[in-house]
C-alpha positions as CSV (number, residue, x, y, z in Angstrom):
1,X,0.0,0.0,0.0
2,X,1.4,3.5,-1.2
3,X,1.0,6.2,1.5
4,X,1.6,9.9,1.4
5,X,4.9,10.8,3.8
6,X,3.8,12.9,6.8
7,X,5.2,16.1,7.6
8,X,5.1,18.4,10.8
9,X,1.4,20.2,11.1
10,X,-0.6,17.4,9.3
11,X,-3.6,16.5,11.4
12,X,-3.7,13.3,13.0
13,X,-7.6,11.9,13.4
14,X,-10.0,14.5,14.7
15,X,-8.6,17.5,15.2
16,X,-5.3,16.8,16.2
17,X,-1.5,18.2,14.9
18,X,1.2,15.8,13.8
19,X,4.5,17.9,15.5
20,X,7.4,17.6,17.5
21,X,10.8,15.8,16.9
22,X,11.2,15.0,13.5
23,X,13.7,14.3,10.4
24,X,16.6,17.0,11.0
25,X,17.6,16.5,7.7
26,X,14.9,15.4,5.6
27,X,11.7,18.0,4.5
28,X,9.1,17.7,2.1
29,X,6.9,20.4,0.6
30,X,9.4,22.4,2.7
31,X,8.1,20.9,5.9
32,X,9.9,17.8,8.4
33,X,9.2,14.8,7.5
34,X,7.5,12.4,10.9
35,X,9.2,9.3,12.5
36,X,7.6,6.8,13.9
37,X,7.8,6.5,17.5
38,X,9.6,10.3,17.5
39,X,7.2,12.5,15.9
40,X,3.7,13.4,18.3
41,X,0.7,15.0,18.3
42,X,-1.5,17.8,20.4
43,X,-4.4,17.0,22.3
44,X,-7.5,16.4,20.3
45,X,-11.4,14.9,20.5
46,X,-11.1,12.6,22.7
47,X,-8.7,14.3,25.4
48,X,-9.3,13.6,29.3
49,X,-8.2,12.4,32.4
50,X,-9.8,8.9,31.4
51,X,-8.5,9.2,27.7
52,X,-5.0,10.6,28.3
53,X,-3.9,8.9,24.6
54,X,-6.2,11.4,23.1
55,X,-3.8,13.9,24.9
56,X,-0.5,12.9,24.1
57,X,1.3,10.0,22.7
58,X,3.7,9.1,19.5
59,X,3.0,7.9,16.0
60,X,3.4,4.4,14.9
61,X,3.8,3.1,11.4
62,X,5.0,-0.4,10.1
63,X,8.2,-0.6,8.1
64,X,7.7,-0.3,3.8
65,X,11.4,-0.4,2.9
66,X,12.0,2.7,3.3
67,X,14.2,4.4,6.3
68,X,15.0,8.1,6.9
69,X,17.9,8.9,9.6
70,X,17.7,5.0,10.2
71,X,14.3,4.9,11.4
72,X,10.5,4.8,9.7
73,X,8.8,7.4,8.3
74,X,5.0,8.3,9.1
75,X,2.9,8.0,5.8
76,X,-0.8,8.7,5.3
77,X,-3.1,6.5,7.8
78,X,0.0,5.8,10.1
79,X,-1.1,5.7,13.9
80,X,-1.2,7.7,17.2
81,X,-1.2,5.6,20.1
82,X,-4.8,6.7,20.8
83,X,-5.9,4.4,17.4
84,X,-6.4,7.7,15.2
85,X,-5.0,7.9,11.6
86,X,-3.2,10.5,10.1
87,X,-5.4,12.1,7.7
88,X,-3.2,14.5,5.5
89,X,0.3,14.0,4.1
90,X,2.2,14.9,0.8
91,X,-0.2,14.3,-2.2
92,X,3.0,14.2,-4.4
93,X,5.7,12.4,-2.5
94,X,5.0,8.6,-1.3
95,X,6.0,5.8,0.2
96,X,5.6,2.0,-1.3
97,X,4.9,-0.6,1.4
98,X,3.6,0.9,5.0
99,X,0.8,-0.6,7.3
100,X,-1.7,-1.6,5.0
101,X,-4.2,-4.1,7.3
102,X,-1.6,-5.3,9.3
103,X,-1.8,-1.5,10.3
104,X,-5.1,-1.2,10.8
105,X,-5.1,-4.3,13.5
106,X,-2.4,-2.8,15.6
107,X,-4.5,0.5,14.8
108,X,-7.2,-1.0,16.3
109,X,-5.2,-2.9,19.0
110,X,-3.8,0.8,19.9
111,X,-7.2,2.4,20.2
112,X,-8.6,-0.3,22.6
113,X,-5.9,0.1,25.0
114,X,-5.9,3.9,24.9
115,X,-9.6,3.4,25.8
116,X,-9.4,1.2,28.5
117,X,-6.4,3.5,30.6
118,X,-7.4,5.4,33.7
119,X,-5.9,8.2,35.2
120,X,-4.7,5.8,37.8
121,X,-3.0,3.7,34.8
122,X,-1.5,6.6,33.5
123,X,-0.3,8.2,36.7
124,X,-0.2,12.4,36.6
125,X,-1.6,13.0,33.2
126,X,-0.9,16.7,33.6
127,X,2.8,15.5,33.2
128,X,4.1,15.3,30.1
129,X,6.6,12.6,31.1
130,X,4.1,10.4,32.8
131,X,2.2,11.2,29.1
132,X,4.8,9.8,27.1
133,X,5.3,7.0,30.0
134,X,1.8,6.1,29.3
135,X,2.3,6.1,25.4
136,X,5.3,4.0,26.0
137,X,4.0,1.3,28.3
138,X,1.1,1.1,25.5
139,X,3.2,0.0,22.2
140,X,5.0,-2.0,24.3
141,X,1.6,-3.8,25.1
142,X,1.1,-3.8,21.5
143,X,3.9,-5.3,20.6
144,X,4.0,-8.4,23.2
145,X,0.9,-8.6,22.0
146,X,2.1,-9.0,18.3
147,X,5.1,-11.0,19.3
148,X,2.6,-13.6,21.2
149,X,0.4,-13.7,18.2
150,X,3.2,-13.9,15.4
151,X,6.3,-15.2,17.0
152,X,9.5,-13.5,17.7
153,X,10.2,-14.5,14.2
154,X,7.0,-13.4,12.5
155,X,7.2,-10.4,14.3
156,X,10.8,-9.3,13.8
157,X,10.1,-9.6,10.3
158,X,7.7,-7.0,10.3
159,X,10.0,-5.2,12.4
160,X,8.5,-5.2,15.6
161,X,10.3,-5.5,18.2
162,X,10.4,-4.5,22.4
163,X,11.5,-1.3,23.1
164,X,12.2,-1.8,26.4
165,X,13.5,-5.4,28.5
């Protein structure tokens, strides 16, 4: 599946900006191009001491071959951790491969967990570490999950891995 690469100020789902760290050396349409698990996005429908994912959280998308700076760009549809989609990207600049439905089932898999946290889960939600600790501790879920389902094999192969031991 070909996806539009995401840059800095694209909105993510319903209302929400695609921003933060991003490719230092790679723009296009004169704008950053966003990383997966580097690039956020701003508090949108959906934001609240029950929904913290809505708040804050990073963007996941699955490997398509290609890599900028070593790691995987964002394309069109990519994921926050809350389960929304990206919704604008470069119209003229793409990227072959990306989630496709394997994306939309860890998609999916993302948005249930984000619904299902409580501010006790989260801890301080007014803190944007304990925010990005939240985000964190929920792709990691995601990917156990993955690697349980697929095998460490399966699931290296798609290039999921833990980020953490």
């Amino acid at each position: 599946m070909a996806g539009g690469l995401v840059r800095i100020g694209d909105i993510l789902g319903p209302g929400g900006l695609v921003i933060g760290d991003a490719s230092s050396s790679v723009t296009v349409n004169g704008r950053p191009v966003a990383l997966s698990l580097r690039t956020t996005y701003t508090p949108h429908l959906g934001c609240s001491p029950k929904k913290p994912l809505h708040c804050f959280g990073v963007l996941i998308d699955l490997p398509g071959g290609l890599t900028i700076e070593g790691e995987i760009p964002i394309t069109k549809g990519g994921k926050g951790i809350c389960g929304h989609g990206v919704q604008t990207a470069s119209e003229d600049v793409i990227s072959m491969g990306g989630g496709g439905v394997l994306g939309a089932i860890v998609g999916i898999a993302l948005g249930a967990l984000g619904s299902g946290l409580s501010v006790d889960a989260a801890g301080d939600v007014g803190s944007f570490a304990a925010g990005f600790e939240a985000a964190t501790s929920s792709f990691e879920s995601v990917a156990t999950t993955v690697q349980n389902s697929l095998g460490l094999l399966g699931a290296a192969k798609l290039g999921i891995t833990l980020l953490r031991n």
